[in-house]
N, C-alpha and C positions, 0 to 999 in steps of 0.2 A: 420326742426323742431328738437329741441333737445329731444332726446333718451336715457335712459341709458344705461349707459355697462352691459354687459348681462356676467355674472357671474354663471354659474347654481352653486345649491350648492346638496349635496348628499340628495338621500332617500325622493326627492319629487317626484309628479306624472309628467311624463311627457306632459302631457294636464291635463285642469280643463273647465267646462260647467260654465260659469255666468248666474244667472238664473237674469237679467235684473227686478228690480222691478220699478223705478222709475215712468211710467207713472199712477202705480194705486198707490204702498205706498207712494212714492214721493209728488203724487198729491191732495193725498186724506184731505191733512189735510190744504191745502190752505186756506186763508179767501175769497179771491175774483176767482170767477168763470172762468177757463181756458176755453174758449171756445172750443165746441168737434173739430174742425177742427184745431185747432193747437193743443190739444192731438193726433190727428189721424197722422199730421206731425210727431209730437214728435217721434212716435212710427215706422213711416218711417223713419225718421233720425236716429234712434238706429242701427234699422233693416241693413241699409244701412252701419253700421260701422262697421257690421261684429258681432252685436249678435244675437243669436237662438234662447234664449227664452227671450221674451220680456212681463213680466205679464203687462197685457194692462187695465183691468179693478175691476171692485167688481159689482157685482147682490144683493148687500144689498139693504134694503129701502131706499128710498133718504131721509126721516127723519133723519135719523141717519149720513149718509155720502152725505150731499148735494153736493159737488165736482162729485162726481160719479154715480149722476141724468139721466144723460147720457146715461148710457149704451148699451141701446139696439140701441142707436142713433151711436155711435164709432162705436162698433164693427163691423158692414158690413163695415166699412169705411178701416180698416184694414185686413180682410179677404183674402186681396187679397197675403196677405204677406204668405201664409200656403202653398201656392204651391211652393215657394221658400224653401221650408225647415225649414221656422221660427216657432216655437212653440211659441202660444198667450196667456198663461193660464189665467182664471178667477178666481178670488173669487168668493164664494156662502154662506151664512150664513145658507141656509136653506135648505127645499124640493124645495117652492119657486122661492127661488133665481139656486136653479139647473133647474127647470122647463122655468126659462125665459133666460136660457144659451143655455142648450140643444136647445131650440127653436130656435137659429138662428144658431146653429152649432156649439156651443166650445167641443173642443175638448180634452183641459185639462181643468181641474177643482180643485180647492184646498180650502179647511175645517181652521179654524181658531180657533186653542182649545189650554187653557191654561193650566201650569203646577201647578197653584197656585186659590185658592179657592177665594182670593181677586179680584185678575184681572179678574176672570171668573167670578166675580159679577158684578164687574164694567163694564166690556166689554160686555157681554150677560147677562147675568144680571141671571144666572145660575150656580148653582153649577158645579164642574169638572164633576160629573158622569152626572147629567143633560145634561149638553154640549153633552160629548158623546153619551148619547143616541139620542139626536138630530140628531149627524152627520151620525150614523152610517146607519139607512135607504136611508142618503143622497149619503152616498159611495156607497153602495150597488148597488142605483141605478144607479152612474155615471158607476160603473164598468160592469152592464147588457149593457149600452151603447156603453159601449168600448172607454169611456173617462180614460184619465193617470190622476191619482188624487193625490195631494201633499197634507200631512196634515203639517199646521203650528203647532209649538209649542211653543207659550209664556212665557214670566219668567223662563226663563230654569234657569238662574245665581244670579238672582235676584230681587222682588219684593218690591216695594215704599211700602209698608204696612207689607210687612209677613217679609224684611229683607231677609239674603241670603238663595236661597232655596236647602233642601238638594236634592243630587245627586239622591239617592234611588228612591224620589216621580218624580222627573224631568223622568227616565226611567219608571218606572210602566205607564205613560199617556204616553209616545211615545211606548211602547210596546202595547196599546190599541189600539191605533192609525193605527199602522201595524198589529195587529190582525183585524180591523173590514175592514180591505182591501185597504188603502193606499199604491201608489206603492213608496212615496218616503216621509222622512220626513226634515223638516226645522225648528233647533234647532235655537232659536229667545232671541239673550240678549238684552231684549227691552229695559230696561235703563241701557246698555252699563256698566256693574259694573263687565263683565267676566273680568279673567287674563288668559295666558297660563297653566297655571297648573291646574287649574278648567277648561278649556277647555276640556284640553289632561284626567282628573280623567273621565270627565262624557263619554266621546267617548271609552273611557276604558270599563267603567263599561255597555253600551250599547253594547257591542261587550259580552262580558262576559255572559248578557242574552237575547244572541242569534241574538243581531240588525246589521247585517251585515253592514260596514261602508261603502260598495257600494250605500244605500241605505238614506244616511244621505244626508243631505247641511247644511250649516252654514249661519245664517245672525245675521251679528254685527252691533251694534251701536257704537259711535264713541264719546261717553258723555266724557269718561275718557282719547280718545285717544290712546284707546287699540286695535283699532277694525282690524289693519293691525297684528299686533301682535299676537292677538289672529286668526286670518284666518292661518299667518304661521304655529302657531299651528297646528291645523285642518288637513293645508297640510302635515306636518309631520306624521299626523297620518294613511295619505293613504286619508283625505276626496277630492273628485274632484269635487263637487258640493256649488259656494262660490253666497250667495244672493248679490247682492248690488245695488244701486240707482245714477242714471246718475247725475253728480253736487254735487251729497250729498245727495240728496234733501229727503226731511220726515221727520218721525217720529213718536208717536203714539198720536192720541187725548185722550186715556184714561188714559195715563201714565203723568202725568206733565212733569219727567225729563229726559222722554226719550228725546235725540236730535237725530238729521239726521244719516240715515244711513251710512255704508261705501262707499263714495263716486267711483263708478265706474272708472272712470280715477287715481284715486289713487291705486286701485288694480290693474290695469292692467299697470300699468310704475314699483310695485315690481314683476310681476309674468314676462313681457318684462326682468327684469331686474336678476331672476332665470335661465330664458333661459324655462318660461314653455309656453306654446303656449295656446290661448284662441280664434284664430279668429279673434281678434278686431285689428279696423287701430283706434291706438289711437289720431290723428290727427281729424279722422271724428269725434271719440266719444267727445274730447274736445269742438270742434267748434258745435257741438250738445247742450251740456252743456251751451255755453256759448250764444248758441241761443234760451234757456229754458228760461234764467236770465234774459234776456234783456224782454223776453215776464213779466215774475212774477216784472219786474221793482227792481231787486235788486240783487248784487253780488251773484258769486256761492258758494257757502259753500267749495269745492272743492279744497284742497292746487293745485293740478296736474293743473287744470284748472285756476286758478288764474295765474299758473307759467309760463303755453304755452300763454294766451292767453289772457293779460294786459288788453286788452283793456275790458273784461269781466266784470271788474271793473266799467264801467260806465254803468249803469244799465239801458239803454235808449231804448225802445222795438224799435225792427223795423221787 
């Protein structure tokens, strides 16, 4: 299989964590129903390529995310992966949806809170402070458990309604976020509008008051074609924690222009090609990918996957 030349260049980290989202954001916005037992593959086939954490599901109400109806039906189906060392975290929008996690045993847990007063209407249908006070008995309680809990944070770069959002308001709600007891945050450019330089200003200004960059991950979208670019970024700045989505695959259902996230084999043939080490045999991860496509009946979004793996192109399930 073609590789690239591996090239390190100065002042990156020498490893980075992919926190896998494809089987829950990847899936969640499908029209037609992935059957649970080829998600529960899906999420062995990741597993098996060499990633750790693989977020697997959401504990929302199936009104809202009918793709993700499932859940309490997946999860024992993948359980088995936790003694391997794989981390499986879940979504939770609520007490609720933490009450029906904790129930079968998750162990991580992660909060979905925006930077922007629009999207947090659109999406919970909540103002920003509202949200938080939502999550915050929800953390509380994941952390009496001794669940590791990720808070998202939306429109950090820029919002379909509010236009780009400033830096200042994007850190006050991730400083919330890490106050009310999240162990790690996930800076989220939902319609894909970051550049490097707004990347590198907001992880600045996050360090400045007090967010230590041990503590950050990054997930890009890929609308403008930034989303490699803007990761290097990140890496430059010390971040070693990079979200992204097997294939491409995603997006968000409340955002119109968000498109697919950073396709997973795409970051990992530039970080291969750094010399930084991430675990993954990008060979498995592609033929994974390209084994997602065929089930959804349609090409992978995915340059890296298209490149290795032609025949991905005919979208024929088997």
């Amino acid at each position: 299989m073609t590789l690239p030349m591996t090239v390190p260049a100065q002042g990156l980290p020498p490893r980075i964590r992919i926190h896998e989202v494809g089987p829950r954001d990847g899936l969640q916005n499908e029209k037609s129903t992935v059957p649970t037992e080829v998600k529960a593959e899906f999420v062995h086939r990741l597993a098996a390529a060499g990633l750790t954490t693989v977020e697997t599901t959401s504990f929302v109400h199936p009104k809202w995310v009918p793709q993700l109806a499932d859940a309490e039906a997946l999860f024992p189906l993948v359980q088995d992966l936790a003694g391997d060392g794989v981390h499986l975290p879940v979504l939770v929008p609520n007490g609720r949806g933490l009450d029906r996690a904790l129930a079968l045993g998750a162990h991580r847990i992660a909060v979905f809170a925006s930077a922007t007063e629009s999207f947090a209407k659109a999406n919970l249908n909540r103002t920003v402070a509202e949200s938080l006070a939502v999550f915050e008995p929800v953390v509380a309680r994941a952390k009496a458990e001794r669940a590791h809990v990720r808070g998202y944070l939306s429109m950090c770069f820029g919002d379909p309604w509010e236009g780009a959002v400033p830096v200042h308001q994007v850190v006050s709600v991730a400083k919330s976020l890490l106050d009310m007891g999240c162990d790690e945050l996930s800076l989220g450019d939902t319609i894909g509008v970051a550049t490097p330089g707004h990347v590198q200003a907001l992880l600045a200004e996050l360090n400045e008051e007090g967010v230590p960059t041990n503590t950050i991950g990054v997930h890009f979208h890929d609308t403008y074609g930034q989303a490699l670019a803007n990761t290097l970024a990140a890496l430059q700045h010390g971040v070693t924690t990079v979200d992204a989505s097997a294939g491409g695959l995603g997006g968000c259902p409340y955002a119109k222009s968000a498109t697919g996230n950073l396709a997973t084999e795409d970051l990992v043939w530039m970080l291969q090609g750094l010399g930084i080490e991430t675990g993954v045999d990008l060979g498995r991860l592609t033929a994974t990918s390209a084994w997602m496509a065929r089930h959804l009946g349609r090409p992978s979004p995915s340059r890296t996957v298209r490149a290795l793996v032609p025949e991905a192109q005919s979208p024929q399930e088997q």
